[in-house]
Residue, then its C-alpha position, 0 to 999 in steps of 0.5 A: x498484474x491483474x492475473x497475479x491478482x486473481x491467482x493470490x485470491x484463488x491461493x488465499x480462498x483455497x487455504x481458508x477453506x481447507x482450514x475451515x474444514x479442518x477447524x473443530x469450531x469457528x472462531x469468535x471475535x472475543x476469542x482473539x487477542x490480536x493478529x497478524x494479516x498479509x494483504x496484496x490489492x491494486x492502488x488506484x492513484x489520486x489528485x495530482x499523483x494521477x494528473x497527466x497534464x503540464x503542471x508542476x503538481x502532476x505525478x503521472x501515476x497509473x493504477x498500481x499495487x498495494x502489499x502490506x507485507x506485515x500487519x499486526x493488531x495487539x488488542x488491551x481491550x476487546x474492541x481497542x488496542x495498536x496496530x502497526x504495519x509494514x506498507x509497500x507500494x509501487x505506481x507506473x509512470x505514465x511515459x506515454x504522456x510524454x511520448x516515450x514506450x518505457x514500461x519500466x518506470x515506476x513510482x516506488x514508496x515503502x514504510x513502516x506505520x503504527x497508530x490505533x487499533x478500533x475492533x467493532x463485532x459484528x456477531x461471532x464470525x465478522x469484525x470490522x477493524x479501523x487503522x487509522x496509522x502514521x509512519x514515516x516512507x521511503x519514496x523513489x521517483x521514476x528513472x525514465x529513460x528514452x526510447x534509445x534505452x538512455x538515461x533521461x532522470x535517474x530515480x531518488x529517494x527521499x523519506x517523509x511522513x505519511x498516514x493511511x486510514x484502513x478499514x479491514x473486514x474480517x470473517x473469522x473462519x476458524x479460531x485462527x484464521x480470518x479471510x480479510x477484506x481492507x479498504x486503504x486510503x494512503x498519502x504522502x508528500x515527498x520533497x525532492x532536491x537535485x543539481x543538474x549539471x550542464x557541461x562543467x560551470x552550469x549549475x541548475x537546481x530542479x527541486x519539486x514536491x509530489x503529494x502522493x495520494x492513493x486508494x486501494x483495495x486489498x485481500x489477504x488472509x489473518x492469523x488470530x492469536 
């Protein structure tokens, strides 16, 4: 993961800097009335998504990766306007805390977003953009199976209100085009209801609620309109 990372942020800084030689101007922020970003960055799990211990409130979450596969900024006023994203997040499953090797687990979480848009100058080149956005998510538990290849808990998936409160800085290379740097806090919480079946006349029910909490760190590249 670290290497695609890397290679998506060389791709991104090689495209900005041919534009920028390209570019007869550099744009300023009162040029612009809105945009459109991709951002790709890791999410580092919080609280109890990154717990690893026995109680119910653990999500065993590890590092993951944070894509906002659709960002857009409508600006009314030069420094206020609405924002609206579409979000995808995956988080590994920590299986070796529960003495298994499946590498394949992952907490899965995607939606769409919209909320206020708050566009702060700071002089011609950079601006600073708040997103404080609410939306509704899909969230997918893990499938975990066991070291056989078997199935121990199929994955479920459940919807549920959400917000993320993002910062992006921007540093407007031409009148097109931004290089963009956001700051993401993103949580949710998932209820989950399942009937586990054992033989033919048991019934168990295994309801549980994961608040899912994560912090990330993104680069993506803006085109301004």
């Amino acid at each position: 993961m670290k290497k695609t990372i890397l290679l998506i942020v060389m791709a991104l800084l090689i495209t900005v800097t041919v534009d920028a030689q390209r570019g007869k101007k550099r744009g300023k922020k009162s040029d612009s009335k809105g945009y459109y970003a991709f951002t790709i960055g890791p999410a580092f799990a919080l609280g109890d998504f990154a717990k690893t211990d026995t109680s119910e409130t653990a999500g065993y979450a590890k590092t993951g990766i944070n894509i906002s596969l659709a960002q857009v900024g409508i600006k009314f006023h030069e420094n206020f306007g609405i924002t609206g994203q579409l979000l995808a997040g995956a988080n590994r499953f920590d299986v070796s805390s529960l003495g298994m090797d499946d590498d394949d687990a992952y907490w899965v979480y995607a939606g769409l977003m919209v909320g206020p848009l708050v566009s702060l100058p700071v002089g011609d080149q950079f601006e600073v953009n708040i997103r404080p956005v609410v939306g509704y998510n899909m969230i997918a538990t893990p499938e975990l199976n066991d070291n056989d290849g078997d199935v121990l808990w199929e994955s479920e998936q459940v919807g549920a209100m959400s917000f993320d409160l993002g910062a992006s800085f921007c540093y407007n290379v031409t009148d097109n085009l931004a290089f963009n740097l956001g700051l993401d806090y993103f949580s949710t919480k998932a209820e989950f209801k399942r009937t586990v079946f054992a033989g033919t006349i048991l019934e168990t029910s295994m309801d549980f609620t994961q608040q899912i909490s994560t912090f990330s760190t993104n680069v993506g590249i803006m085109f301004r309109f």
